[in-house]
C-alpha positions as CSV (number, residue, x, y, z in Angstrom):
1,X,1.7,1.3,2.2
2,X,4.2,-0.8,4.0
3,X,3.6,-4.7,3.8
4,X,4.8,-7.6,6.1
5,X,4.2,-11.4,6.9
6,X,2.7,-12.9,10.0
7,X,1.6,-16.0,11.8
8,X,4.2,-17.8,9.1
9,X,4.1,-21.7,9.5
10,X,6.1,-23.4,7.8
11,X,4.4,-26.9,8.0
12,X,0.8,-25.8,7.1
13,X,2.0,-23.7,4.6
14,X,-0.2,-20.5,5.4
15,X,0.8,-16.9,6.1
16,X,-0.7,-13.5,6.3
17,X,-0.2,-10.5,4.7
18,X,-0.2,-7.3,6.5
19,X,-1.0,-4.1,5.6
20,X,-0.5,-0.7,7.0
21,X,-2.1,1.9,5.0
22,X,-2.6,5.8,4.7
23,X,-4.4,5.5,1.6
24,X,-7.5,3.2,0.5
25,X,-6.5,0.6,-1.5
26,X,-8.1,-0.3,-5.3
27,X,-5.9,-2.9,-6.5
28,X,-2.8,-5.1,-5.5
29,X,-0.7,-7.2,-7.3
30,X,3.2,-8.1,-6.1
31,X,5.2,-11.4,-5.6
32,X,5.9,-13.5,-3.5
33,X,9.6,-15.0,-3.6
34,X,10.5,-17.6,-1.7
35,X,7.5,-20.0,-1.5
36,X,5.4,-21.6,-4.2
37,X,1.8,-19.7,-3.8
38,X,-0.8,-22.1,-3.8
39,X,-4.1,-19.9,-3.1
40,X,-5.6,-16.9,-1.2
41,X,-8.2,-16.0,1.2
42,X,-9.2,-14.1,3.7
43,X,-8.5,-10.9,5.3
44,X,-9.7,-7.2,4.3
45,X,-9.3,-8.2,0.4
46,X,-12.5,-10.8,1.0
47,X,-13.9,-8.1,3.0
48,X,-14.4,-5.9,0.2
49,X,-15.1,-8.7,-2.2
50,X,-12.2,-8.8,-3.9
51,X,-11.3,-11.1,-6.7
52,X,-8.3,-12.6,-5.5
53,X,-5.9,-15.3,-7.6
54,X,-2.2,-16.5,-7.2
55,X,-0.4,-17.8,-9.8
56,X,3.4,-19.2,-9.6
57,X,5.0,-16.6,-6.6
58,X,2.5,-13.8,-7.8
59,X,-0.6,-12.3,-6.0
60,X,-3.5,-9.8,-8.0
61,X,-6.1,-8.8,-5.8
62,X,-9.1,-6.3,-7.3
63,X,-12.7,-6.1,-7.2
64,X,-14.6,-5.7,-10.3
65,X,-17.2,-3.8,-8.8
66,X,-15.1,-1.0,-7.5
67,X,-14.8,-1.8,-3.9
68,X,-12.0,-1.1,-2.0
69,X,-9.8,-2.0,1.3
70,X,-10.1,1.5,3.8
71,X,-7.4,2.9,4.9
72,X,-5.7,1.3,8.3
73,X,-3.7,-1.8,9.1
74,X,-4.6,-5.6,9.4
75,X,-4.8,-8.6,7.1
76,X,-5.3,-7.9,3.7
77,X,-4.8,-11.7,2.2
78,X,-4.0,-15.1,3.9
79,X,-1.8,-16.9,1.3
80,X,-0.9,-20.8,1.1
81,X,2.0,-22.2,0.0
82,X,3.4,-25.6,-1.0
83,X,7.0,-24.9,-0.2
84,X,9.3,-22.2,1.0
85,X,12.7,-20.9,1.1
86,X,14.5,-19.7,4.1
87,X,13.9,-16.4,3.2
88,X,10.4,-15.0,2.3
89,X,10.2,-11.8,0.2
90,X,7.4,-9.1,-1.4
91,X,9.1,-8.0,-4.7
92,X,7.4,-5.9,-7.7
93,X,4.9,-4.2,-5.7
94,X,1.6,-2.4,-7.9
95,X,-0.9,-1.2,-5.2
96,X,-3.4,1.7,-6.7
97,X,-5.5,3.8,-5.2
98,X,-9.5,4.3,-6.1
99,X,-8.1,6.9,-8.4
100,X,-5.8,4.2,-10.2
101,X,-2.5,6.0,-9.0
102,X,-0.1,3.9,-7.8
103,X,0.5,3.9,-3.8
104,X,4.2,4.0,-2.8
105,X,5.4,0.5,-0.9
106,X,7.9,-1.0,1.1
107,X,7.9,-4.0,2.7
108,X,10.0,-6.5,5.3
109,X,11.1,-10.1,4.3
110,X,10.5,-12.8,6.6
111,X,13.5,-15.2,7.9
112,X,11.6,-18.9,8.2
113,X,14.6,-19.7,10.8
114,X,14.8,-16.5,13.0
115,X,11.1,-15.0,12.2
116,X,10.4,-11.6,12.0
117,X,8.9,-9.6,9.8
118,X,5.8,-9.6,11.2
119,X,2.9,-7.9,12.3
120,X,5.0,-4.1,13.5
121,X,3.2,-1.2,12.3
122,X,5.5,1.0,14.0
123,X,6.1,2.3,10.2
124,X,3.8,5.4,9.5
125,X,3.2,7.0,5.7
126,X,3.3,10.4,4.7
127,X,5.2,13.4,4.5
128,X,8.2,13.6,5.6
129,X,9.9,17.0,4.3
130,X,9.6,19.4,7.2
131,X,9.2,22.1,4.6
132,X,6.4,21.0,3.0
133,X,2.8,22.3,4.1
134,X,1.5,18.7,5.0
135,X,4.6,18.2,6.9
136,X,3.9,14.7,9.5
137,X,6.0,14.5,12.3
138,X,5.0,11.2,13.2
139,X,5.9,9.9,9.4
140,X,8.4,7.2,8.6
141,X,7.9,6.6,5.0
142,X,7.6,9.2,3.0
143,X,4.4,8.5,0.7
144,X,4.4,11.2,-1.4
145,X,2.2,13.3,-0.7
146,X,4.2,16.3,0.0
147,X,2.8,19.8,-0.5
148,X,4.8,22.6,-0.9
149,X,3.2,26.5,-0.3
150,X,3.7,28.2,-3.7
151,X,2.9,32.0,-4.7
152,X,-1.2,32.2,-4.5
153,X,-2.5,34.6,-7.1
154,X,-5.8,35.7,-7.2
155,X,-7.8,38.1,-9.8
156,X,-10.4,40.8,-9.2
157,X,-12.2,42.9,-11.4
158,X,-11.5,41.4,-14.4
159,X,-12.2,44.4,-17.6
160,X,-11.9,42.5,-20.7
161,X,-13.1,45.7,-22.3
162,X,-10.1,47.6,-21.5
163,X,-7.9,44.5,-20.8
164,X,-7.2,45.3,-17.0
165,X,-7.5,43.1,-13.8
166,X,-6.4,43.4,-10.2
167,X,-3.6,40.8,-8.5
168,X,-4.2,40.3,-5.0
C-alpha cells in the first residue's frame, strides 16, 4: 500500500488521505507527524463502516464487523487538524489484510510551503524480482508477494503394505 496527502489546507485544517492498494484492507493505524489530529471522516474507511478515531498525531481505522476497504486507490480518511508543521509526515504504519497479516507501506510527506505529496498513484505494488513466478513488470514497490518455482513432487501408487510409492 503506498499512502499520500491531498487537497491539504492549511487554514481549514483538513486533508485527505490517499490510498493505492493491491491488497484489501482490514485495519489501519499510523501517525500523523506534523499536525495536531483533531478528527476523521469520510472516504472509503466510512464506506465500509469503519470505526474510525484519532487521538494526539495517531489514526486507527477498523470495522468491528469485519468489513473491509477493496482493493484500488482513492480516499481512505479525511482528517482535521488544529495546527501543522511545515512538513507533514505518515510514520509507524500497521495496515492488515482480511487475513490479519500485515500489508507492506510506504508513503510521501507533504511540504505545507511547496505542496506535493499528493494524489500520484504512479506507484504500483507487487513483485518486483524478475525471477520469481508472479514477476510484475509494471511493479514499483515490491509488496511481497514474491513466488518463487520450487521442485514439485507428486506421489502415485502409494503401497503402505510393502512401503513403495512412485515420484513423478
Amino acid at each position: 500500500i503506498h499512502l499520500t496527502f491531498d487537497n491539504v489546507d492549511t487554514d481549514t485544517g483538513t486533508l485527505d488521505v490517499m490510498f493505492n492498494s493491491t491488497q484489501d484492507i482490514a485495519g489501519v493505524q499510523f501517525d500523523v507527524e506534523g499536525i495536531s489530529l483533531t478528527g476523521a471522516y469520510g472516504g472509503a474507511a466510512e464506506e465500509a463502516g469503519w470505526s474510525v478515531s484519532t487521538g494526539g498525531s495517531t489514526v486507527i481505522g477498523f470495522s468491528l464487523t469485519g468489513s473491509s476497504i477493496p482493493a484500488g486507490e482513492g480516499v481512505m480518511i479525511s482528517l482535521t487538524f488544529d495546527s501543522s508543521d511545515d512538513i507533514i509526515c505518515f510514520n509507524n504504519f500497521i495496515i492488515s489484510n482480511p487475513s490479519a497479516e500485515s500489508i507492506p507501506a510506504t508513503s510521501d510527506c507533504f511540504d505545507t510551503n511547496a505542496g506535493g505529496g499528493g494524489g500520484d498513484f504512479d506507484d504500483v505494488e507487487g513483485c518486483t524480482d524478475s525471477d520469481a513466478i508472479n514477476y510484475n513488470s509494471d511493479a514499483t514497490i515490491d509488496d511481497g508477494s514474491c513466488v518463487y518455482d520450487g521442485i514439485h513432487l507428486t506421489f502415485d501408487n502409494v503401497d503402505t503394505d510393502t512401503g513403495t510409492l512412485d515420484v513423478m
